[in-house]
N, C-alpha and C positions, 0 to 999 in steps of 0.2 A: 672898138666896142665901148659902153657906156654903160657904169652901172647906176639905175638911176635911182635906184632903192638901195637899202637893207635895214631888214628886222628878224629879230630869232627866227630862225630857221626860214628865212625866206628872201630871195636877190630878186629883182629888177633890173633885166640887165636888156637893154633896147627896145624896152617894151614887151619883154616876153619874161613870166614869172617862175620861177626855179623855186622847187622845195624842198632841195639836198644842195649838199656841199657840189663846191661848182670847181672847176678849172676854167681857166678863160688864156686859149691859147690860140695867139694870130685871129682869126676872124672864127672861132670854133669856141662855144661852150662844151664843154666834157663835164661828166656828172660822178660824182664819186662821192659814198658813202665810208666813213671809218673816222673813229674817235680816235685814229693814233696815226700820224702821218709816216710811212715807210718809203724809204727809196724806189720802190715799186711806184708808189702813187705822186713820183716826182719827173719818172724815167723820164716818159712822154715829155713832158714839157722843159726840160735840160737838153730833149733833144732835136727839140723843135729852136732852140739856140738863139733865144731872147736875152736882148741885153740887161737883163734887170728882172725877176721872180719877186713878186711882193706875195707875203704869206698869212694869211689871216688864221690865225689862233681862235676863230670864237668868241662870242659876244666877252667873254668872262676871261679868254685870254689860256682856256686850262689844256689848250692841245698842244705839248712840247713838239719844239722842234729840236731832234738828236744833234747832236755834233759830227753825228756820222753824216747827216741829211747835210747841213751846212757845208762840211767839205763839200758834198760830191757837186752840190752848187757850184762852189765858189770855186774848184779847184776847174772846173767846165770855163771858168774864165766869166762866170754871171754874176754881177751883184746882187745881194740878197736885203730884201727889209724884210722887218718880222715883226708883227704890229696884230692888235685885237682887231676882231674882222671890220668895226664899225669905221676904223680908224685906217684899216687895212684898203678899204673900197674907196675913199679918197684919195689916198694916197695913188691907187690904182688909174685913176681917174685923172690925176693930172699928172701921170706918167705914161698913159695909153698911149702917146702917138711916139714916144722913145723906142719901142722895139718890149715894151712890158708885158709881159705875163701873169697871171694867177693863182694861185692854190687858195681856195677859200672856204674854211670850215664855218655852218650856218648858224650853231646852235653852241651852246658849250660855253 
């Protein structure tokens, strides 16, 4: 997948436009709304057993990622980047054919 945009609150992601916070897992958009990222909203995609979760924080960067979140990543054996979402969608982007994943907050 391809994201070919982003602006607050809005992805471009293969030509199909999303206007909440996105997951992008294997060949699947998952849609997810919350201002506070919990282990609940990581399960799915930890389990789907990508070598690499890049995490977008929001235009502004203000959505924490816990240390509790980070373990349960990284102790899965995934590495993690944690990056503002603008910053976060390129990085995504030229790591999509590794085995990468998403967590991407839209607005914030």
């Amino acid at each position: 997948m391809h994201i070919d945009s982003y602006s607050f609150g809005c992805f471009v992601v293969d030509g199909k436009t999303y206007s909440h916070d996105i997951k992008i897992v294997g060949k699947e958009i998952k849609l997810w709304k919350n201002h506070k990222l919990c282990i609940d909203d990581a399960r799915d995609v930890v389990m789907a057993k990508p070598k690499i979760i890049i995490i977008g924080t929001g235009e502004s960067g203000v959505i924490n990622v816990s240390q509790e979140i980070r373990d349960f990543i990284t102790k899965a054996g995934i590495k993690l980047i944690i990056a503002k979402t603008g910053e976060a969608c390129k990085i995504y982007n030229g790591l999509s054919k590794e085995n990468a994943a998403a967590i991407l907050h839209s607005t914030c």
